[in-house]
Structures are given as structure tokens and as C-alpha cells.
N, CA, C and O of each residue as an XYZ file, in Angstrom:
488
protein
N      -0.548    -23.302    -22.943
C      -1.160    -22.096    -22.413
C      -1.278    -22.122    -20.893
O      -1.247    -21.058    -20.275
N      -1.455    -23.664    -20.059
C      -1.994    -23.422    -18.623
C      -0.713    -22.885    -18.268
O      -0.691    -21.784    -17.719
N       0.666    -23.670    -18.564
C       1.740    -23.847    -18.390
C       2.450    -22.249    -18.228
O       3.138    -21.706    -17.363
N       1.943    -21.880    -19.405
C       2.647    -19.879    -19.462
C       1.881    -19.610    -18.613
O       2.215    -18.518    -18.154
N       0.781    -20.091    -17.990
C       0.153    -18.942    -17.226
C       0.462    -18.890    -15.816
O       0.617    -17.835    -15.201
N       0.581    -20.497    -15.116
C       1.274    -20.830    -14.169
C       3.042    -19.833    -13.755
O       3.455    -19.313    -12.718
N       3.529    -19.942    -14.905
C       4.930    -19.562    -15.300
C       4.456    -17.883    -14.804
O       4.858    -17.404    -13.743
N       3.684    -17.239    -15.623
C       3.677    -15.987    -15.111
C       3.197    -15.604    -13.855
O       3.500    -14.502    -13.398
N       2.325    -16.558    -13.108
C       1.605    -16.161    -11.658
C       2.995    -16.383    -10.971
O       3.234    -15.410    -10.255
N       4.046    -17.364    -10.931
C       4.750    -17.397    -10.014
C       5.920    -16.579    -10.437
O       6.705    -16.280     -9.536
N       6.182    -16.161    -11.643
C       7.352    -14.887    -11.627
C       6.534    -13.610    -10.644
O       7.059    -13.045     -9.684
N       5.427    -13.403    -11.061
C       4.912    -11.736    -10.550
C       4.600    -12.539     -8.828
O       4.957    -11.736     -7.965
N       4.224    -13.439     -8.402
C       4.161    -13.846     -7.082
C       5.673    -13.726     -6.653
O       5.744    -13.101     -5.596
N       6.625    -14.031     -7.020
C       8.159    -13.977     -6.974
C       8.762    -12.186     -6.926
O       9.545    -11.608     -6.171
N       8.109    -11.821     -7.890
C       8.371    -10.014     -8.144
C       7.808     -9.496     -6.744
O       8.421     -8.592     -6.174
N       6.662    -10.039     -6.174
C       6.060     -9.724     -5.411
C       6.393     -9.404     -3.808
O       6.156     -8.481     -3.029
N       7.318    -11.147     -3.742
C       7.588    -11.094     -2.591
C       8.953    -10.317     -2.516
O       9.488    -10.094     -1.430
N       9.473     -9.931     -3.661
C      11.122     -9.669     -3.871
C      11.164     -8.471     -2.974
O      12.160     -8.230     -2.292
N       9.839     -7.541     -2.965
C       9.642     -6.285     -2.187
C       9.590     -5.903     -1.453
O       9.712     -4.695     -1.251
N       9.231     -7.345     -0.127
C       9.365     -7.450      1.451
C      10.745     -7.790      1.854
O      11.646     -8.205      1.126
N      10.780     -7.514      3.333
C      11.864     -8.052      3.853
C      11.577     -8.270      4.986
O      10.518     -7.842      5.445
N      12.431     -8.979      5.713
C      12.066     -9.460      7.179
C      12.998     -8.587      8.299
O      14.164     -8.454      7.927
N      12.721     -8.057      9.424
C      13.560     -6.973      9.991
C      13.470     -7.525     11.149
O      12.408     -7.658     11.757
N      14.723     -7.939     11.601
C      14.852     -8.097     13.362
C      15.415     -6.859     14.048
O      16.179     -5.957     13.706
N      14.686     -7.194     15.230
C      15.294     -5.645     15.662
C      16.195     -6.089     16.913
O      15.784     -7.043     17.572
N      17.242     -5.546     17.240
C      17.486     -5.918     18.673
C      17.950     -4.805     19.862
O      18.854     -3.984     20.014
N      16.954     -5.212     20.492
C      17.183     -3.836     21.444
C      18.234     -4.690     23.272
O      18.268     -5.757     23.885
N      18.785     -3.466     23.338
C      20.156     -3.486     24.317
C      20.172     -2.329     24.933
O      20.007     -1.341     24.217
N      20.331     -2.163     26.118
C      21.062     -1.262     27.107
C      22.191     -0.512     26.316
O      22.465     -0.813     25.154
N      22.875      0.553     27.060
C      24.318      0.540     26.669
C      25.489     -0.172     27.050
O      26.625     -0.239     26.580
N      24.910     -0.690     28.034
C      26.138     -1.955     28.212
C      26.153     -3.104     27.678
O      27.046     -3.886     28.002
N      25.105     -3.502     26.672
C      25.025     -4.335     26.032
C      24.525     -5.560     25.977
O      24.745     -6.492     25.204
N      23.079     -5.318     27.868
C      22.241     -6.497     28.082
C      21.247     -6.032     27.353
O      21.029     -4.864     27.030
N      20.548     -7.150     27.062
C      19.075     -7.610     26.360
C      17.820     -6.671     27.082
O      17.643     -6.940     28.270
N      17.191     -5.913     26.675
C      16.078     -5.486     27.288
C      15.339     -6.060     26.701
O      15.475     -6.102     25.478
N      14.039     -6.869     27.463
C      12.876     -7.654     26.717
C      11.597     -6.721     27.395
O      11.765     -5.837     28.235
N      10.467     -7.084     26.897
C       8.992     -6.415     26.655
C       9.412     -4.989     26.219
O       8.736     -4.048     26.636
N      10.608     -4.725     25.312
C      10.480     -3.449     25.054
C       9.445     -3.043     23.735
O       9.219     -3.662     22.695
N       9.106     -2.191     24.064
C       7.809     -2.152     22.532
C       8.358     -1.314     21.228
O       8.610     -0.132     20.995
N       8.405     -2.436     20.570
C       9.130     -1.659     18.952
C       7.790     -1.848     17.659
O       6.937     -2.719     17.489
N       8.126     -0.580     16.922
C       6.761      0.236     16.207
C       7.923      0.509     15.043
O       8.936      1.183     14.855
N       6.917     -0.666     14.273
C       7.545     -0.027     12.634
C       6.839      0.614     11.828
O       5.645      0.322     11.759
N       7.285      1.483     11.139
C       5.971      2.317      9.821
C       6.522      2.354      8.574
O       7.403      3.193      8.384
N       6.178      1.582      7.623
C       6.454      1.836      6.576
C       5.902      3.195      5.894
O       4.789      3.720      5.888
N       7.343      3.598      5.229
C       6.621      5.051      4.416
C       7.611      4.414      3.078
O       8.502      3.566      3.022
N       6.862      5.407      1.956
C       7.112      4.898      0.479
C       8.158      6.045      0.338
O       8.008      7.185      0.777
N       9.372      5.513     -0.425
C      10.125      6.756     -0.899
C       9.942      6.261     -2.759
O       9.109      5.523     -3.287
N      11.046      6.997     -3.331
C      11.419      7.312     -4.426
C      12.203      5.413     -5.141
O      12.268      5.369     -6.369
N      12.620      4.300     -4.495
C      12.922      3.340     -4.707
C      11.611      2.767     -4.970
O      11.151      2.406     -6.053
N      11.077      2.737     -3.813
C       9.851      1.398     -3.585
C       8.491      2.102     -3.155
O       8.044      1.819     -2.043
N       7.708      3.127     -4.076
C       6.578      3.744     -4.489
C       5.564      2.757     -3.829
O       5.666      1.530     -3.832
N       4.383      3.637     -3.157
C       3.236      3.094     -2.590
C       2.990      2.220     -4.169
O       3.437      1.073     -4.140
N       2.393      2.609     -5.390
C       2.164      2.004     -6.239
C       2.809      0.808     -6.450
O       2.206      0.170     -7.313
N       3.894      0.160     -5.981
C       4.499     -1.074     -6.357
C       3.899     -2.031     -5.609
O       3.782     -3.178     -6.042
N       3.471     -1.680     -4.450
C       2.771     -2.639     -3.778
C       1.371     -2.968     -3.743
O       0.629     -2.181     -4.330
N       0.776     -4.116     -3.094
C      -0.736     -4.176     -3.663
C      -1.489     -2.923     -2.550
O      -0.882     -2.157     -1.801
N      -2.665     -3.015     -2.710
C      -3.874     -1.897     -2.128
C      -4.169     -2.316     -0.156
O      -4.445     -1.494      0.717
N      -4.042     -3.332     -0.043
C      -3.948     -4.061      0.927
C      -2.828     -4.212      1.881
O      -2.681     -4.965      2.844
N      -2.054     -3.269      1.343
C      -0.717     -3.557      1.950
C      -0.234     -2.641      4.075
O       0.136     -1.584      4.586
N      -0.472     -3.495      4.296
C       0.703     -3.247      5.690
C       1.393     -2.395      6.004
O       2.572     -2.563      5.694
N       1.013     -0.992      6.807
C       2.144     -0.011      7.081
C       2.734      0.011      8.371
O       3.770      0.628      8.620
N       2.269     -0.467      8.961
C       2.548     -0.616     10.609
C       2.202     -1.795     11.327
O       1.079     -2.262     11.516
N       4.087     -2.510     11.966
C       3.433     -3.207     12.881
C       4.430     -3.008     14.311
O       5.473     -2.355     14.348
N       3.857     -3.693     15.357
C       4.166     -3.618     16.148
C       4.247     -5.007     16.940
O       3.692     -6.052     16.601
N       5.211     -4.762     18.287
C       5.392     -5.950     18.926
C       6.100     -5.621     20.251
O       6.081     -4.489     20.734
N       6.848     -6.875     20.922
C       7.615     -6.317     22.160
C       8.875     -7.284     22.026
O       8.566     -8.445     21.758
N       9.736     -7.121     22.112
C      11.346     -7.788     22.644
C      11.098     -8.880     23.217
O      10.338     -8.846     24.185
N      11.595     -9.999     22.837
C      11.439    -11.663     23.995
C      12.773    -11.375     25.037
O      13.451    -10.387     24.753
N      12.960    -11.745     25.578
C      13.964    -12.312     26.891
C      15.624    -11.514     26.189
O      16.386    -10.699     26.709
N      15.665    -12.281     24.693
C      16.836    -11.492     24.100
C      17.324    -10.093     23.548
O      18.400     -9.722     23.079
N      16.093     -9.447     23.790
C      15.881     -8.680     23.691
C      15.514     -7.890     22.109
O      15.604     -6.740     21.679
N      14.917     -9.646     21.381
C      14.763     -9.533     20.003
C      13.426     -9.338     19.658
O      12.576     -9.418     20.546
N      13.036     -9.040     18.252
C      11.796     -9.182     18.056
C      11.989     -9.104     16.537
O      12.782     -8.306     16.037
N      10.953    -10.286     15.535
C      11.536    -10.083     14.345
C      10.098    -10.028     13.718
O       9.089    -10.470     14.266
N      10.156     -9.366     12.380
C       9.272     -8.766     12.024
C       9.134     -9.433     10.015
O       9.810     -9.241      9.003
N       8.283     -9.973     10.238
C       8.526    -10.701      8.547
C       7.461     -9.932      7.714
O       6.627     -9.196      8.241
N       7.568    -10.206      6.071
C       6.653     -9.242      5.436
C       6.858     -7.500      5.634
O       5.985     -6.643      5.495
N       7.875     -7.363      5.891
C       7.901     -5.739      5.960
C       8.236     -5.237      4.518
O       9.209     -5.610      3.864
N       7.115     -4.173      4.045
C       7.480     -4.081      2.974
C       8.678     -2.697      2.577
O       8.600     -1.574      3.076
N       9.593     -3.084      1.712
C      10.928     -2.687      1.946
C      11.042     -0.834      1.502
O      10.407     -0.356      0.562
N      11.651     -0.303      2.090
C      11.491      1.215      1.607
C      12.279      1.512      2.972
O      12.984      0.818      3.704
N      11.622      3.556      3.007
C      11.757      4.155      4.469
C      11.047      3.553      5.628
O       9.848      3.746      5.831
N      11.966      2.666      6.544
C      11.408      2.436      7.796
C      11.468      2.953      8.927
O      12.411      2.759      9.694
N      10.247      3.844      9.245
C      10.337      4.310     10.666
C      10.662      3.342     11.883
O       9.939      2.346     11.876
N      11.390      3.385     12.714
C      11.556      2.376     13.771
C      11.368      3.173     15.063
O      11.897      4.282     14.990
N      10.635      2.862     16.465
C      10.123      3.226     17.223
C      10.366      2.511     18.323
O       9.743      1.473     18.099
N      10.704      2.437     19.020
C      11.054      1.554     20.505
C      11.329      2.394     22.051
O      12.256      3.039     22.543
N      10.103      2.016     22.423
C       9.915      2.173     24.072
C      10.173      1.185     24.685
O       9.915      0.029     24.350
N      10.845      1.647     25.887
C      10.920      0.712     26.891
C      10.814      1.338     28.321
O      10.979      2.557     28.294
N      10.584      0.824     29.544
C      10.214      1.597     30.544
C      11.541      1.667     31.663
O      12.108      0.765     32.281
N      11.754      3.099     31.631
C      12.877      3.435     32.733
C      14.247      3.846     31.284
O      15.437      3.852     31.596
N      13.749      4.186     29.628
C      14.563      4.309     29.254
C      14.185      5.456     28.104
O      12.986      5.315     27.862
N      14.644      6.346     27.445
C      14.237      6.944     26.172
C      13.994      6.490     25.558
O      14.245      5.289     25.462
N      13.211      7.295     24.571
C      12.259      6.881     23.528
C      13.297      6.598     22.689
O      14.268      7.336     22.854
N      13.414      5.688     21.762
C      14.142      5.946     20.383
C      13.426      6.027     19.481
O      12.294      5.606     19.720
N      13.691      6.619     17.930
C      13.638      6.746     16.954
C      14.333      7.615     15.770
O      14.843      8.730     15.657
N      14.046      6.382     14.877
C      14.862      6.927     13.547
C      14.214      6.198     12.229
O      13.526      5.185     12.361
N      14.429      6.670     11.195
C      14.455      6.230     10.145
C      15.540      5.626      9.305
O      16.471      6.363      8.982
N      15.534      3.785      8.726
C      15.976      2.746      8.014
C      15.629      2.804      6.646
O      14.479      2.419      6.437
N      16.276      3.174      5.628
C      16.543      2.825      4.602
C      16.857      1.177      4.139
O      18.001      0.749      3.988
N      15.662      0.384      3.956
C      15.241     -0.975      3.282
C      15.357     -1.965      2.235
O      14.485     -2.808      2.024
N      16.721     -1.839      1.404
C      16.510     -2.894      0.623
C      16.525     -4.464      0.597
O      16.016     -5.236     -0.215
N      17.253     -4.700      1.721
C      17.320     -6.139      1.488
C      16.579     -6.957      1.797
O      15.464     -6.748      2.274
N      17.088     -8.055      1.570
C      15.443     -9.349      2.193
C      15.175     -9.250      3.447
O      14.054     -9.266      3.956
N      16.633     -9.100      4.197
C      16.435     -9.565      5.779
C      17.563     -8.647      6.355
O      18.742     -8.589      6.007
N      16.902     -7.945      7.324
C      17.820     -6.822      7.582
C      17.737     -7.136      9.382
O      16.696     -7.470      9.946
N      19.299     -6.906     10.199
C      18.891     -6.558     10.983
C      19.980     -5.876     12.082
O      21.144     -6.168     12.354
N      18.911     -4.656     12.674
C      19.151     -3.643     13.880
C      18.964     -3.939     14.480
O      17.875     -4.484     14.658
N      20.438     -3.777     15.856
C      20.863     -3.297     16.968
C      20.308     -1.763     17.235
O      20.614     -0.766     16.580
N      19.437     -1.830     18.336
C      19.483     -0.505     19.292
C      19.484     -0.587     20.604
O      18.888     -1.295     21.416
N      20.489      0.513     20.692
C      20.871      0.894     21.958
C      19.960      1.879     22.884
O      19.689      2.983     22.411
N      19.535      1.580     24.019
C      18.537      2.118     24.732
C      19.668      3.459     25.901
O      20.620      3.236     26.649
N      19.033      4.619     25.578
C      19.856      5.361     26.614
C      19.067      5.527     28.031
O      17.935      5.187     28.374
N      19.994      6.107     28.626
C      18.410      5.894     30.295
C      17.807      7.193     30.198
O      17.823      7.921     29.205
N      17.384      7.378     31.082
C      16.485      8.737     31.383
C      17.444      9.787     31.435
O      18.580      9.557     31.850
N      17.047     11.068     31.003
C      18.399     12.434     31.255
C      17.507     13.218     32.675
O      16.294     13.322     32.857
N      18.273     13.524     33.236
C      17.780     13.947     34.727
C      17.253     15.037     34.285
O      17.968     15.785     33.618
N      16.265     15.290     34.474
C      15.354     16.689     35.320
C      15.660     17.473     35.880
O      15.864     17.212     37.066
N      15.854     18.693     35.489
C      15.651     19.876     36.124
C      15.005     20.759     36.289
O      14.642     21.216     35.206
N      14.527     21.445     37.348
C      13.313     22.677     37.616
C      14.146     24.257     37.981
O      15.231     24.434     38.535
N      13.299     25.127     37.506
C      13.733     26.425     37.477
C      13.402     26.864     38.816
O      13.761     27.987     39.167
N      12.633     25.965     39.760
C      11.981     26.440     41.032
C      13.750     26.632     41.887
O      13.834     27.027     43.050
């Protein structure tokens, strides 16, 4: 009996973790250098695969961080679904989009565009 019970905590602990994934992000110029302290903003939203209900009550919708030197930043425990992805950096546009999540370990390249010039009607 301890034995089945052990057996079942670590299948559903196993089911459990099967649902996260780990997401590096890597953010780049368009020429293809490293921008670091750029600030990237993830949000988990639930679709039709991976239902708020699959996960526990406690669960993690947003995190955030900044780019090291490589212009990486990796993100573990993300739980897997629609991922909003969000990344500022200064002297460049905003990005964002939404990632579709299944695998364990996923990871995005983004490309940072620069500023679009300004114009006034004056």
C-alpha cells in the first residue's frame, strides 16, 4: 500500500511537471548583436490545450526579468499554453506577440526594431 501510494504521488508529481516548460528568450538588434538589460514580460493565458483548471490554484501567470550581456534571459516553470511575450528595451520598440507552448523547453529569438521617426503636422 505505502509503495502504490508513493507510485501515484510521483506519476501525478510527473503529470504535473509535464505542463511547464522552460522559455529562453533571446533578444537581438537587427543586425544581430545581443541587447542586454532589455526587459522581457511573460503572461501566461489558458487556451483550449492547457485549461486554467489543469493547473494547481497557486499557479504563476507572469514573470518578468532583463537580458544578461547575451542578450538572454531564461525563464523556468512557465506554465505551457498561450504565451504573451513582452520586451522593452531603451532606444528601441516595444515588441509583442503571442507563443503558442507545448514543449518542455522552448526557445525565442527577437529581433528589436529601432525607433520609427516622428512626425508633426506643425
Amino acid at each position: 500500500p505505502i509503495a502504490a501510494l508513493i507510485l501515484c504521488t510521483m506519476t501525478a508529481v510527473t503529470l504535473w511537471a509535464s505542463n511547464e516548460t522552460k522559455i529562453t528568450v533571446v533578444v537581438k538588434t537587427l543586425a544581430g548583436r545581443p541587447l542586454d538589460r532589455a526587459e522581457v514580460i511573460l503572461r501566461w493565458k489558458a487556451n483550449a490545450k492547457h485549461p486554467r483548471a489543469s493547473f494547481g490554484r497557486n499557479i504563476r501567470t507572469q514573470f518578468e526579468s532583463r537580458s544578461n550581456q547575451d542578450g538572454t534571459v531564461t525563464f523556468p516553470g512557465v506554465p505551457q499554453g498561450s504565451i504573451q511575450i513582452q520586451v522593452n528595451a531603451k532606444g528601441y520598440q516595444t515588441f509583442g506577440q503571442v507563443f503558442d507552448i507545448d514543449e518542455d523547453e522552448k526557445t525565442l529569438e527577437i529581433k528589436l526594431n529601432p525607433p520609427q521617426q516622428q512626425y508633426t503636422s506643425h
